[in-house]
N, C-alpha and C positions, 0 to 999 in steps of 0.2 A: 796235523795241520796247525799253523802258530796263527795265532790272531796278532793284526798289528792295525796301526793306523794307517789310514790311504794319506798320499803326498796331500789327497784335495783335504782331505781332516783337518793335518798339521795346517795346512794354509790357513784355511778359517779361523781355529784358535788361537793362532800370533795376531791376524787382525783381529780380533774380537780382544784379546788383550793392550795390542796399540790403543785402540778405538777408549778404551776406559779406561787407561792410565794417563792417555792425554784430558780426558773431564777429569780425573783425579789431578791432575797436576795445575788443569784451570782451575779448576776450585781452590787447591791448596795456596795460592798466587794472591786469587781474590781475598782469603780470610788475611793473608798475611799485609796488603793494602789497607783492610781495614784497621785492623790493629795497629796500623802506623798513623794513622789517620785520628785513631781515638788515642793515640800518645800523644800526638801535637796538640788534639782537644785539651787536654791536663795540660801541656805545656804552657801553652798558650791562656787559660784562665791561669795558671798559677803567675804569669807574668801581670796579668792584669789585677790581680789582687796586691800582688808586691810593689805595684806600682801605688796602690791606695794605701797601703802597708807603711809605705816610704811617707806620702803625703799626710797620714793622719800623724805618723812620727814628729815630722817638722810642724807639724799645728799645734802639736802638743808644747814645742818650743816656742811658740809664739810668730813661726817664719813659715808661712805654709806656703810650700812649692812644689814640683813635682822634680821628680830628677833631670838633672840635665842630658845627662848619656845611660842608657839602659846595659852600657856593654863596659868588662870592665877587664883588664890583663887577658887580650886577647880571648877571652869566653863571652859566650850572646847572652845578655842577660847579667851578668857576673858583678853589675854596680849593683841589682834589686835582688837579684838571687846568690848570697854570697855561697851556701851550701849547696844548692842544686842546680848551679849555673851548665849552661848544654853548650856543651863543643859544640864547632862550626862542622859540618857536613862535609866529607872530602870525596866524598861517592856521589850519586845521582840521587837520593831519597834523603831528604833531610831540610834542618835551618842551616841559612847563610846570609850572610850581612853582605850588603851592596856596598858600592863604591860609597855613594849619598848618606850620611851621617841619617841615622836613624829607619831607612831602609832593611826591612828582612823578606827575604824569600822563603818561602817554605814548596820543595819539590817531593811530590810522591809517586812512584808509572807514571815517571814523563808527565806531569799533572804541574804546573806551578802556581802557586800566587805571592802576589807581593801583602808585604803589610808596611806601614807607615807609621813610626811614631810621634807625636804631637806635644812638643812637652809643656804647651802654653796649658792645653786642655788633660796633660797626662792620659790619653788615650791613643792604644795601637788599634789599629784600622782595618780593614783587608782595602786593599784600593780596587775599583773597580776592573775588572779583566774578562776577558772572552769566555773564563771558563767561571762563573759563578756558581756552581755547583760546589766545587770545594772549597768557595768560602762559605756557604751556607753548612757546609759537612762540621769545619773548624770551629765556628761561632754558635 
């Protein structure tokens, strides 16, 4: 006599394998949200610093200002960040520059917020939005 599995066996084990490769693929989704999330955190101080970087530069010369344009040969950031200046985003996750001079969006899972740059005071902003969560996540 052969031993085999009943059809009701096989059934259960494909859903019990569905069932935990979809939490496995949730979960894998969630860590990779984060880690985009803690990039733009680096991103985003390393602009803020550059921006002081620039400012303490021109003080040193006697002319203290902040920069005019943060963006520079079509790269975000690329007048403060000559070496690690960040392509514009062409997918759904990422930065991207608004129409409005000084305007950056940053999208993560359908998540967006804006930031605003201020070149009187050198400071970028998250501007107030629906979803303040991820600008607390960012800052």
């Amino acid at each position: 006599m052969r031993k085999a599995f009943t059809m009701i066996e096989l059934v259960f084990i494909i859903t019990i394998i569905g069932i935990l490769s979809g939490v496995a693929i949730m979960k894998m989704n969630f860590g990779r949200t984060d880690a985009e999330i803690q990039n733009a955190k680096v991103q985003l101080a390393s602009v803020k610093s550059a921006i002081m970087v620039y400012y303490n530069d021109k003080l040193l010369f006697g002319k203290p200002q902040y920069p005019e344009t943060l963006d520079k040969g079509g790269k975000l950031f690329g007048a403060i960040l000559p070496i690690g200046s960040i392509k514009p985003s062409t997918g759904k996750n990422g930065w991207k520059t608004t129409k409005t001079d000084g305007e950056y969006t940053f999208t993560v899972s359908g998540r967006s917020v804006k930031f605003k740059y201020d070149k009187a005071k050198g400071t970028l902003t998250c501007e107030p939005n629906p979803d303040t969560t991820l600008c607390s996540q960012l800052e």
